[in-house]
Backbone as numpy.savetxt, mean C-alpha at the origin, in Angstrom:
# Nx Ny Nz CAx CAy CAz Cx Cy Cz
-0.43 3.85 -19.28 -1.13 3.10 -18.24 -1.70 4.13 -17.25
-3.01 4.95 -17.66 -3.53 5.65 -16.86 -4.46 5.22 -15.88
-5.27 4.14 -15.97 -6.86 3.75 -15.66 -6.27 2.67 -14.16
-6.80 2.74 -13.13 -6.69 1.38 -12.45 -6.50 0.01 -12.78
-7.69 -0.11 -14.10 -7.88 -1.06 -14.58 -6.35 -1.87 -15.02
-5.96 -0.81 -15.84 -4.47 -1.02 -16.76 -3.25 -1.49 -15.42
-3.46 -0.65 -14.00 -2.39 -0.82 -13.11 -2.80 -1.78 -12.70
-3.92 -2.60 -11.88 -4.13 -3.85 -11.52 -3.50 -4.87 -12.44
-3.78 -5.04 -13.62 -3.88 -5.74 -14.66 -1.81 -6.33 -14.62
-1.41 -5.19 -15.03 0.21 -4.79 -15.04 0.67 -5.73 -13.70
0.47 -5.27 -12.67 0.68 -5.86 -11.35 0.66 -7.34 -11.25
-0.58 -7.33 -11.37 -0.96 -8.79 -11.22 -0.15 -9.73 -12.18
0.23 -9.00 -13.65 1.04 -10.23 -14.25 2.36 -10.15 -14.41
2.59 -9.04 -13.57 4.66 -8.85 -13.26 4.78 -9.57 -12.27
3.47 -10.30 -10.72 3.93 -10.71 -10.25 3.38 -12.32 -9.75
2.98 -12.50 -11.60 2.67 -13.90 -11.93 1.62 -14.75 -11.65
0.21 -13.54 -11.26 -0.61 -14.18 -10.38 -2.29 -14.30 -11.91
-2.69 -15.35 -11.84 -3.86 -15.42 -12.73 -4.84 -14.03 -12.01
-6.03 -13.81 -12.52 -6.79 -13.38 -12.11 -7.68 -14.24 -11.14
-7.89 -15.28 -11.14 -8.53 -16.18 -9.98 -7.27 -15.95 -8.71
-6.30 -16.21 -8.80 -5.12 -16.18 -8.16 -5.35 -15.01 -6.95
-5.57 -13.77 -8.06 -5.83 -12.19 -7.45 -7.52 -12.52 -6.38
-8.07 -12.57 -7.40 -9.60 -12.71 -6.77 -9.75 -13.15 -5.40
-9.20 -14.40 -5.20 -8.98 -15.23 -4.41 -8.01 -14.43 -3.06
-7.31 -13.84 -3.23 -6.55 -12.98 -2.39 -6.92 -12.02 -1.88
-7.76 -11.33 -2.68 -8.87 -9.88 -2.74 -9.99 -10.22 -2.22
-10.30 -11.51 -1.76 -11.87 -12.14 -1.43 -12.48 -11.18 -2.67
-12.38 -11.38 -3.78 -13.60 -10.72 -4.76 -13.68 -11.84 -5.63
-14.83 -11.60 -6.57 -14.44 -13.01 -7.50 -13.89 -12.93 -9.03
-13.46 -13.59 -9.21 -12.92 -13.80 -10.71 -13.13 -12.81 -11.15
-14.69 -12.98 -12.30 -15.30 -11.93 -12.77 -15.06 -10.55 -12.56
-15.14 -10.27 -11.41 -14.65 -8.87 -10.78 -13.94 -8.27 -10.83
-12.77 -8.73 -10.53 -11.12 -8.57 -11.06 -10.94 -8.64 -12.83
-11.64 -9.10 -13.34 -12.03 -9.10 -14.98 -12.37 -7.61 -15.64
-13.67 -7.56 -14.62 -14.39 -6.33 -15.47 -13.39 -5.24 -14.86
-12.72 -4.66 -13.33 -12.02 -4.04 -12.72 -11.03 -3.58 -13.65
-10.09 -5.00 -14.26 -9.42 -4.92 -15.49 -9.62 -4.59 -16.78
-10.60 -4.30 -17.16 -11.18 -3.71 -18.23 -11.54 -2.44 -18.33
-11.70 -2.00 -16.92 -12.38 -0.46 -16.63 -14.06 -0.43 -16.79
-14.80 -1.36 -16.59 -15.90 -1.88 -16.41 -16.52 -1.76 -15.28
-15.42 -1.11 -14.06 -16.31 -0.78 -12.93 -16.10 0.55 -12.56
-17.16 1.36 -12.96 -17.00 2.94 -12.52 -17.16 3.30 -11.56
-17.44 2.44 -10.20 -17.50 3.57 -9.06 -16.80 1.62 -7.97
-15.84 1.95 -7.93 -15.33 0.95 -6.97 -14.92 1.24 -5.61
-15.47 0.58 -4.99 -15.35 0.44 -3.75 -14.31 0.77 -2.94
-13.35 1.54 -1.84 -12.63 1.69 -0.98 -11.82 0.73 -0.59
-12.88 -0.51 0.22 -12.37 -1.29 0.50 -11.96 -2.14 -0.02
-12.92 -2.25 -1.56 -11.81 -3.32 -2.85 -10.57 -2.66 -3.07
-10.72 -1.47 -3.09 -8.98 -0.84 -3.55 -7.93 -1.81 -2.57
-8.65 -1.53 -1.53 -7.77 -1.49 -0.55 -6.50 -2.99 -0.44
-7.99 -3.83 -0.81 -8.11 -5.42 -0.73 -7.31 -5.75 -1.67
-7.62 -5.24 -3.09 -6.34 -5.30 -4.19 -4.99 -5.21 -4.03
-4.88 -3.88 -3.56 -3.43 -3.35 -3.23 -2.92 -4.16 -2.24
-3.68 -4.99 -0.80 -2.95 -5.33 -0.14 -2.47 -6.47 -1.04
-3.13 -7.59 -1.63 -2.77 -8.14 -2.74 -1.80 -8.36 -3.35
-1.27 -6.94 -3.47 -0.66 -6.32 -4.80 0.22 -6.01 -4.23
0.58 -5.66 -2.78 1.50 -5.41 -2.13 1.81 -4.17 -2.89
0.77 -2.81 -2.85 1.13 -1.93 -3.34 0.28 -0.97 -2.59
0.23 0.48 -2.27 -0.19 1.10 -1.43 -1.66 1.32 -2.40
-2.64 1.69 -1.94 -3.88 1.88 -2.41 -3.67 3.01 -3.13
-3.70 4.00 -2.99 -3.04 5.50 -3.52 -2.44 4.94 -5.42
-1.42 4.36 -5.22 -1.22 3.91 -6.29 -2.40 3.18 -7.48
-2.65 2.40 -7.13 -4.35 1.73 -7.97 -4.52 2.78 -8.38
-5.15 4.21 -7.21 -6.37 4.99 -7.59 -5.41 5.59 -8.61
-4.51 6.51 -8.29 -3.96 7.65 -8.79 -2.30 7.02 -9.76
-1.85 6.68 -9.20 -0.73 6.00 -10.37 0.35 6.52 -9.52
0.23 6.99 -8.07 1.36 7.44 -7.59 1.08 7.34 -6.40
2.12 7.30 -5.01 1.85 7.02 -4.05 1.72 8.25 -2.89
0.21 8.56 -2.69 0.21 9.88 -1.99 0.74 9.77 -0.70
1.82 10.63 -0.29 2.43 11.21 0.46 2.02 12.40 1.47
1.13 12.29 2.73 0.65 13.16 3.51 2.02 14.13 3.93
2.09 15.37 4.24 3.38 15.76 5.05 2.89 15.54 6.47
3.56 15.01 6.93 3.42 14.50 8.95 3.72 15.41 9.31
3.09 15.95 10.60 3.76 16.99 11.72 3.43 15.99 12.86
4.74 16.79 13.79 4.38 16.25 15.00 3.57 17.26 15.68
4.20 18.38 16.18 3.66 19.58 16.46 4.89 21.03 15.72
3.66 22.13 16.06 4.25 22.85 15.23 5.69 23.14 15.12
6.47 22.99 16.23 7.48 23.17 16.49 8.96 22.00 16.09
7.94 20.81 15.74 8.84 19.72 15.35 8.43 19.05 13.92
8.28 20.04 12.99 7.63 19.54 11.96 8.80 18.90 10.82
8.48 17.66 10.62 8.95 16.75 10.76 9.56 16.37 8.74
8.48 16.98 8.54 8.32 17.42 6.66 8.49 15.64 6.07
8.53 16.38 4.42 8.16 14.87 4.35 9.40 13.83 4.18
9.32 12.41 3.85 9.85 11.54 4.56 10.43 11.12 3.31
11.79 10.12 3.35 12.53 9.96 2.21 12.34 8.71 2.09
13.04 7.95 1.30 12.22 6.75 0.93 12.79 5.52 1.76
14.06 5.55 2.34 14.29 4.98 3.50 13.39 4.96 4.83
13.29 6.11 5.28 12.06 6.39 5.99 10.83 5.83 5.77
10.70 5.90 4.16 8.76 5.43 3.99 9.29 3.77 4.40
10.33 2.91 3.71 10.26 1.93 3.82 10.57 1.16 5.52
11.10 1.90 5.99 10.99 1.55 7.83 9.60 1.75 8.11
8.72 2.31 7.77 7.30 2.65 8.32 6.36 1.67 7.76
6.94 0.86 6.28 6.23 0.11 5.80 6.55 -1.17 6.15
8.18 -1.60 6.65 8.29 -3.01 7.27 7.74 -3.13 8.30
7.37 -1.72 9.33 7.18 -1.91 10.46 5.84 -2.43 10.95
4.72 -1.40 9.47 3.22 -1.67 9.44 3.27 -3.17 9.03
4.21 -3.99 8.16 3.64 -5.11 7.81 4.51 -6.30 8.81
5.18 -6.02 10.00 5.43 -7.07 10.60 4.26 -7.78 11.66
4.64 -8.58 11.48 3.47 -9.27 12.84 4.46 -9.47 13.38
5.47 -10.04 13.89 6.56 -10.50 15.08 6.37 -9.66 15.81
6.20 -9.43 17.21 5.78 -8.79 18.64 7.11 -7.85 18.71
8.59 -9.21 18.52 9.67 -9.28 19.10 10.28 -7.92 18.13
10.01 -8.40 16.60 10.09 -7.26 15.76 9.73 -5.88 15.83
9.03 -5.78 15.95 7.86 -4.94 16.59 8.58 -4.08 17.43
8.75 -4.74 18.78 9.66 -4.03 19.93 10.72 -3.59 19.31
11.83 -4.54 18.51 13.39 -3.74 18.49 13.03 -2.56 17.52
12.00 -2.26 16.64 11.88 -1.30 15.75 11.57 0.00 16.31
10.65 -0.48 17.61 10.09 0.82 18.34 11.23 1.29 19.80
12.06 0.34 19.83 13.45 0.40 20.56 14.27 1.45 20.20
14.41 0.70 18.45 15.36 1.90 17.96 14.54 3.18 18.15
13.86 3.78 17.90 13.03 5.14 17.53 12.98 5.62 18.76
13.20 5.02 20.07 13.04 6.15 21.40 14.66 6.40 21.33
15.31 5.29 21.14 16.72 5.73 20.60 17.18 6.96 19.98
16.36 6.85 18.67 16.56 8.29 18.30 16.28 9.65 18.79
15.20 9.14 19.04 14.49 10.09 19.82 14.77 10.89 20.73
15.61 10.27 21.68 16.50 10.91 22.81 17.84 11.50 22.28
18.13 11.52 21.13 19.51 12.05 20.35 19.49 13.49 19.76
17.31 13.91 19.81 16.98 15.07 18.81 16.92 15.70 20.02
């Protein structure tokens, strides 16, 4: 399973969704998600990746490349921070996908918490 095409495809039916299902989620249409799945579209769009994956509840990185690219973060030079373990990625990813305000706050609560401990 090298091609986008093959990882959309995979995705979409481990997590039971038709291709209208997807489309419909992706604002793209049917068709689209068809040929996408086939490898029929050679130069795709950013923001379809993007639109997929949110979809797909999978990071965009993945679609393109088959793996999830990992920037190394610095804070500054002196607090470099290196890269992040997968506990870590997944606090950064509940945190990006909460809407609760209230949530929101106790997450950024804890972290001055820590913060004052380094």
């Amino acid at each position: 399973m090298d091609l986008l095409g093959d990882r959309v495809r995979a995705l979409r039916s481990d997590k039971g969704l038709s291709q209208s299902d997807l489309a419909r989620s992706a604002s793209i249409s049917n068709e689209y998600v068809g040929k996408i799945e086939r490898s029929e579209v050679k130069n795709i769009g950013i923001e379809v990746v993007k639109s997929i994956a949110k979809s797909l509840d999978v990071h965009p990185s993945f679609l393109l490349f088959g793996e999830i690219i990992t920037p190394k973060i610095t804070i500054n030079k002196k607090n470099d921070i290196g890269p992040l373990s997968q506990k870590e990625k997944s606090l950064i990813i509940h945190f990006r996908r909460t809407s609760s305000e209230t949530e929101r706050k106790i997450i950024e609560d804890v972290a001055k918490q820590f913060s004052k401990k380094g």
